[in-house]
C-alpha positions as CSV (number, residue, x, y, z in Angstrom):
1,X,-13.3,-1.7,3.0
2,X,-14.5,-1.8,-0.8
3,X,-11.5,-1.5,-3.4
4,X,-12.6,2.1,-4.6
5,X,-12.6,3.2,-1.3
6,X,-9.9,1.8,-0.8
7,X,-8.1,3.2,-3.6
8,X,-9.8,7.2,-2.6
9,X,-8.0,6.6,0.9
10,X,-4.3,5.6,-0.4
11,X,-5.3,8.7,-3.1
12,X,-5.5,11.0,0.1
13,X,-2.8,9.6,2.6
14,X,-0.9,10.3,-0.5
15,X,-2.0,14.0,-0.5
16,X,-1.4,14.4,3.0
17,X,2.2,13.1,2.8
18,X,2.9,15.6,-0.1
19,X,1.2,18.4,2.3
20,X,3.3,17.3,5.3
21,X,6.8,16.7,3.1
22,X,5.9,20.7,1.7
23,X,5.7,21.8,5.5
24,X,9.0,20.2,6.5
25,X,10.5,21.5,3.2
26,X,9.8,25.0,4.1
27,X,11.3,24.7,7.4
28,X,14.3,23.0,6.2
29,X,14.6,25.7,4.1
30,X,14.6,28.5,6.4
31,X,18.0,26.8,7.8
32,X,19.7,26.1,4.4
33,X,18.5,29.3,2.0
34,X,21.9,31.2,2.9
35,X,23.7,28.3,0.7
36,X,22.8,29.5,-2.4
37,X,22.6,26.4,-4.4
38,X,20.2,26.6,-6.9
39,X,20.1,22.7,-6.8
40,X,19.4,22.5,-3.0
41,X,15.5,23.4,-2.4
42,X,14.3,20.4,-5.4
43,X,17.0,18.2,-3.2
44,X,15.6,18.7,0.4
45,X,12.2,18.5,-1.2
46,X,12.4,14.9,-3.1
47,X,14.0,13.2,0.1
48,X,11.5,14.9,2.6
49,X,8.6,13.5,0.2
50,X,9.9,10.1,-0.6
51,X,10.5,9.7,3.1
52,X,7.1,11.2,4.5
53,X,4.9,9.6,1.2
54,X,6.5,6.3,1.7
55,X,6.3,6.1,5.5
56,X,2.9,7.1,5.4
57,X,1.7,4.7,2.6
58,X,3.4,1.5,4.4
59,X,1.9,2.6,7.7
60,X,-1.5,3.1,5.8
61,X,-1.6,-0.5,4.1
62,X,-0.3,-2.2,7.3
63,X,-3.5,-1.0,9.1
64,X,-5.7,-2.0,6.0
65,X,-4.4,-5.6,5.8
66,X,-2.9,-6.4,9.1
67,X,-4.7,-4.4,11.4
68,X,-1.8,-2.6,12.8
69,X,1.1,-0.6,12.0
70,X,4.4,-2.3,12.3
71,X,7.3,-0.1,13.2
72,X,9.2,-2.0,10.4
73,X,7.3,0.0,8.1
74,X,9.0,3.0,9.4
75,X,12.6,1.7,8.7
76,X,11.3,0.2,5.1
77,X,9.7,3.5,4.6
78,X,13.3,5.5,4.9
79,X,15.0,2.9,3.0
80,X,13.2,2.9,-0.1
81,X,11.9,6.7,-0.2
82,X,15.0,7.8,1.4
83,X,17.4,6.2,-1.4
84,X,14.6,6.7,-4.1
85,X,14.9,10.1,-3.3
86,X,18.5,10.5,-3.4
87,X,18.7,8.9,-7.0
88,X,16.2,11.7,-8.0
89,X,17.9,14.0,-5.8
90,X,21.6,13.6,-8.0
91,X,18.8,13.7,-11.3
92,X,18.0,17.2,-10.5
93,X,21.3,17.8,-9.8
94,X,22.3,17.0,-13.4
95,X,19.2,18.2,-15.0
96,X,19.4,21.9,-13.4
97,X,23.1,22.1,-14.3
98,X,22.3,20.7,-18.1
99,X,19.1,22.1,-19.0
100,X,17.9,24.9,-15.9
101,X,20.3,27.6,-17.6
102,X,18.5,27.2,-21.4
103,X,15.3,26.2,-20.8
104,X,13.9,26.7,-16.7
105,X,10.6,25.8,-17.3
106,X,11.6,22.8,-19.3
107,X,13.9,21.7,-16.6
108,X,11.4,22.1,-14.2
109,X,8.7,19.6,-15.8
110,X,11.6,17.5,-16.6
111,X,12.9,17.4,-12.7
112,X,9.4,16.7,-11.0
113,X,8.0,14.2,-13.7
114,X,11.3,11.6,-13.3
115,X,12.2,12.9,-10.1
116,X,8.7,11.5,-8.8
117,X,8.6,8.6,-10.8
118,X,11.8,7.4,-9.3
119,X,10.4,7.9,-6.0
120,X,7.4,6.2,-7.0
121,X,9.6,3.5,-8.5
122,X,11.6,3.3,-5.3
123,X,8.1,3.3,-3.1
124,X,6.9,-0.1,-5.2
125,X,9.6,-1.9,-4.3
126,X,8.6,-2.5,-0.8
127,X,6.4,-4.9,-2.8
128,X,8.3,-6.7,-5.0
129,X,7.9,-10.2,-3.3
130,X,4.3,-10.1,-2.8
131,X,2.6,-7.6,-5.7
132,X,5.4,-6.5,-8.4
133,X,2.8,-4.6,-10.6
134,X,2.9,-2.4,-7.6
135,X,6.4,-1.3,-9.1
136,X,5.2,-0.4,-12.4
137,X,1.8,1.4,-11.1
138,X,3.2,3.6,-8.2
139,X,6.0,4.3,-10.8
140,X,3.3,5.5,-13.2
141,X,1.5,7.2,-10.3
142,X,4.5,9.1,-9.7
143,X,5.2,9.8,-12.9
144,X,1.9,11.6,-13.9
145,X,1.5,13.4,-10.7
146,X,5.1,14.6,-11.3
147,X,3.7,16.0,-14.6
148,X,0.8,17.9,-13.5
149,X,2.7,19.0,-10.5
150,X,5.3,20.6,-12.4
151,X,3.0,21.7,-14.7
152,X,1.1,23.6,-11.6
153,X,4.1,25.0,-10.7
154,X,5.7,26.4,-13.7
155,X,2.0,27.9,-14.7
156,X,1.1,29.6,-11.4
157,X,4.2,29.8,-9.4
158,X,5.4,33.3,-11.1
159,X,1.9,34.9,-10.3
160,X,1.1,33.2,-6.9
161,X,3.7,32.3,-4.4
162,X,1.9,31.5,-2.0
163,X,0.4,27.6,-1.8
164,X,1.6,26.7,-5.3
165,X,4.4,24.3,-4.1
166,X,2.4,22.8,-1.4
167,X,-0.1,22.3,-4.1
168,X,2.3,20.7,-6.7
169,X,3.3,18.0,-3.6
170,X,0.3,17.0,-2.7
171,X,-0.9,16.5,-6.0
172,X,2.5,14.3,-6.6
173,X,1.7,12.5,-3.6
174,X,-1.7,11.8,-4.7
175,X,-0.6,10.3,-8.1
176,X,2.2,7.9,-5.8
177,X,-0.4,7.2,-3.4
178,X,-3.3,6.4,-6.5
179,X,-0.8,3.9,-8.1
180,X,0.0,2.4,-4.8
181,X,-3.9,1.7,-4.3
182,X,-5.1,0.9,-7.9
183,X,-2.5,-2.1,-8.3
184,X,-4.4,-4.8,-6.0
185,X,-8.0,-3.3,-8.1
186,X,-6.0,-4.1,-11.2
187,X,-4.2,-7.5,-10.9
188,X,-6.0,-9.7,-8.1
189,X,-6.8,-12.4,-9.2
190,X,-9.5,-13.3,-6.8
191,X,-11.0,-11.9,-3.1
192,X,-12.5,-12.8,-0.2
193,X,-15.2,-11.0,0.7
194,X,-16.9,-10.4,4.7
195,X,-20.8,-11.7,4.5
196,X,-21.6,-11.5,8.3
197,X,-20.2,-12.9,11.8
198,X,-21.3,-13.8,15.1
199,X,-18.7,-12.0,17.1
200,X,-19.9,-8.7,17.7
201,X,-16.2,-7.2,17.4
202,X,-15.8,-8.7,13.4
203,X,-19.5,-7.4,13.1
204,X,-18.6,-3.6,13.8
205,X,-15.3,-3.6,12.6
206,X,-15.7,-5.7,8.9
207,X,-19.4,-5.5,8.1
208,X,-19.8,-1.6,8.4
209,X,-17.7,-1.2,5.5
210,X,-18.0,-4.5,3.2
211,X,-14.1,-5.6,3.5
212,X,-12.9,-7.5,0.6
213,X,-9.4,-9.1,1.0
214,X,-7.5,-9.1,-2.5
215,X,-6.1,-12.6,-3.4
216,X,-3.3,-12.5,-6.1
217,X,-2.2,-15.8,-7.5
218,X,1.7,-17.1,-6.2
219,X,0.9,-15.4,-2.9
220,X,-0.3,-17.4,0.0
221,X,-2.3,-15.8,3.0
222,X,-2.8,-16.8,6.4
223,X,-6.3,-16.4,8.1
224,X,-6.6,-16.2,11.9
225,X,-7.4,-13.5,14.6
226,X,-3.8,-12.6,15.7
227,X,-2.6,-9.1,14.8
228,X,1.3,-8.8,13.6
229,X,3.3,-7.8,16.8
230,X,6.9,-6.0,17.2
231,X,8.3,-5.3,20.1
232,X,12.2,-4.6,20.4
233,X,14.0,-7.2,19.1
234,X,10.9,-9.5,19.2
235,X,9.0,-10.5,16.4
236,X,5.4,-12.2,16.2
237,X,3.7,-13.2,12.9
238,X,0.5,-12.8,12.7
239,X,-2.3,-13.3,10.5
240,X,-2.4,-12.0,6.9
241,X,-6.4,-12.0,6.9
242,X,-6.9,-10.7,10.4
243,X,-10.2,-11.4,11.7
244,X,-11.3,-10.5,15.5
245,X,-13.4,-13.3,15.9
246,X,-12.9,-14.9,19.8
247,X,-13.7,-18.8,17.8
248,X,-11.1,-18.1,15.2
249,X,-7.4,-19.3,15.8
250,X,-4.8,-16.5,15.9
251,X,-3.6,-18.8,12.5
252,X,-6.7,-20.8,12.1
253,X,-6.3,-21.4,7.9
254,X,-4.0,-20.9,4.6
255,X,-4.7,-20.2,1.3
256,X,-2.6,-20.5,-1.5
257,X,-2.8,-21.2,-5.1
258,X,-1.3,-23.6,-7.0
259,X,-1.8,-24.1,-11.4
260,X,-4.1,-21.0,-11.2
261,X,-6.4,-22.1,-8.8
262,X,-6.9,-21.2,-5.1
263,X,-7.0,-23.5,-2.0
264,X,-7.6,-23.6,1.2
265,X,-6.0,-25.7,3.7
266,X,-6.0,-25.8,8.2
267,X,-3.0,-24.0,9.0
268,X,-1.0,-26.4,11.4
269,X,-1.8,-24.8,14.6
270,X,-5.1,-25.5,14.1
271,X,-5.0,-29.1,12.7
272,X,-5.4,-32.0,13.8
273,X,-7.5,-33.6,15.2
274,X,-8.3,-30.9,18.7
275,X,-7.8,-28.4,16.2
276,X,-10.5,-29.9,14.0
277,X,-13.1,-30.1,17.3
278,X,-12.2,-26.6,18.4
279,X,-11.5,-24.6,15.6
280,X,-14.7,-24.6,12.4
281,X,-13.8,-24.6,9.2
282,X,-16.1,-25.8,6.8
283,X,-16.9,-24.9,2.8
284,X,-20.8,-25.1,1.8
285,X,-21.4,-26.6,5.2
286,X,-19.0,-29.5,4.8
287,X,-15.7,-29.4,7.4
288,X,-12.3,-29.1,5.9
289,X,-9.9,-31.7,6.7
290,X,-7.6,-31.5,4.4
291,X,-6.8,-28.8,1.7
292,X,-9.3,-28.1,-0.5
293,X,-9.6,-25.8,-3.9
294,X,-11.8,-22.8,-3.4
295,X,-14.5,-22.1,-6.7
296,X,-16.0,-19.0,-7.2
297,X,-19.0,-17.5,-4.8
298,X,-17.7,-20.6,-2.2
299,X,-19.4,-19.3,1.1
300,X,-16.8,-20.1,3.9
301,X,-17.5,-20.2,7.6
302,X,-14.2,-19.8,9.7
303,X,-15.0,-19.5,14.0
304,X,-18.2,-17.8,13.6
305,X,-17.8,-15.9,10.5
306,X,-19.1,-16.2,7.2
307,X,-17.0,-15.2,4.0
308,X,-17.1,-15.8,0.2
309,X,-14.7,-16.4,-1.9
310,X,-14.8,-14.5,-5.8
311,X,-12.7,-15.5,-8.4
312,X,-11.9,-13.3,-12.1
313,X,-11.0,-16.6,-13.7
314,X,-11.9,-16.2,-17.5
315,X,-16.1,-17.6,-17.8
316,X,-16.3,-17.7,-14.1
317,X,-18.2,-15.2,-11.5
């Protein structure tokens, strides 16, 4: 999948979680609207969104990279939306005690531009080993769709009732899900990009729509054809790279960086010498034994497909 494309889908799974959070807001509502608590619909609201958006998102970007969606994704995707929600959950508390009574609309725009960037804030944290620009950009992403979804709200919401708050949560989800997508455009560092393969499955699934794996310097990546598993208690690592090619090791290579510069390298279970017979790995034709630094528009063959490395190194392609 190209990176734009990329970034349109994460745009609209973010959408879809702000339609499906407004849905389960309404019928929470139904239950709790005897309470009177002013404070209470913006409450249920913010942890129904940062639950839904952030479940949805981790699912989403498990399927993009790994193939499949891990159910730990689900329990990550309570955590951090569930307690990033709660944070902006006590925020509107304060602000509709403190401003609400003065100034509504104010308090309004106030409450869904932190209240969503906190969430958004909370969301990028599920990253914060692997890509922590994430933090800042779904933070921002939250931030601004907070604005124009207040905005939306306070504009419309006294002549329309019907739709606007749907409307103002998707578009909120749309700005979390745009600056959970345009961090890996913004900071990689390199990619590897699909050129072709001789296993009909990698064919039809990666060269339809031109997959480009984002490489960010720090981070290492394993290559193979074997899909993360979890099952119960049991847990099986797969591939970061995942590649359905029937030559391809389920963790056929590594790469990693090191001063700046990317490598690759055999990953153990496919080294040594058997591993070496059985298992291609070669750079510009020539077999990798040992690691070796990748340089921009490398063409890699790995089983029986071809890939290319690209680099954003200052002077270099």
């Amino acid at each position: 999948m190209s990176l734009y494309r990329g970034l349109f889908f994460t745009t609209l799974v973010g959408m879809a979680a702000g339609w499906a959070a407004s849905i389960c807001s309404e019928l929470a509502m139904v239950v709790l609207a005897a309470t009177g608590k002013g404070w209470l619909p913006d409450a249920v609201t913010f942890l129904l969104f940062g639950v839904v958006c952030a479940i949805a998102l981790f699912l989403y970007f498990d399927k993009l990279l790994i193939g499949s969606m891990r159910v730990s994704s689900i329990g990550f995707g309570m955590l951090c939306g569930g307690v990033a929600a709660m944070v902006a959950a006590f925020l509107a508390y304060g602000l509709h005690l403190g401003v609400a009574p003065t100034s509504p609309t104010l308090a309004r725009i106030a409450v869904w531009t932190l209240c969503f960037s906190i969430i958004g804030l909370g969301l990028g944290l599920r990253w914060v080993k692997t890509n922590r620009a994430r933090i800042l950009h779904t933070y921002a992403g939250g931030l601004v769709g907070g604005l124009f979804a207040g905005l939306l709200f306070v504009l419309f919401a006294p002549h329309v009732s019907t739709g606007v708050g749907m409307s103002a949560l998707m578009i909120a989800g749309a700005g979390t899900g745009f600056g959970a997508g345009i961090a890996p455009v913004l900071v990689r560092e390199g990619s590897m990009r699909f050129v072709s393969s001789g296993d009909a499955r990698a064919q039809n699934k990666l060269g339809k729509v031109s997959t480009i794996w984002d490489l960010n310097l720090e981070d290492s990546y394993v290559l193979g054809s074997a899909v993360t598993l979890q099952g119960g208690t049991r847990f099986q690592q797969g591939a970061d790279i995942v590649i359905p090619d029937s030559a391809i090791a389920p963790r056929h290579a590594v790469v990693f960086s090191k001063d700046g510069r990317f490598y690759i390298a055999r990953h153990p279970d496919a080294g040594g010498a058997e591993g070496v017979a059985k298992f291609v790995l070669r750079i510009k034709g020539k077999t990798v034994l040992s690691s070796q630094e990748l340089h921009p528009l490398d063409d890699l063959l790995i089983g029986r497909t071809a890939l290319r490395f690209e680099s954003k190194r200052k002077g270099e392609a």
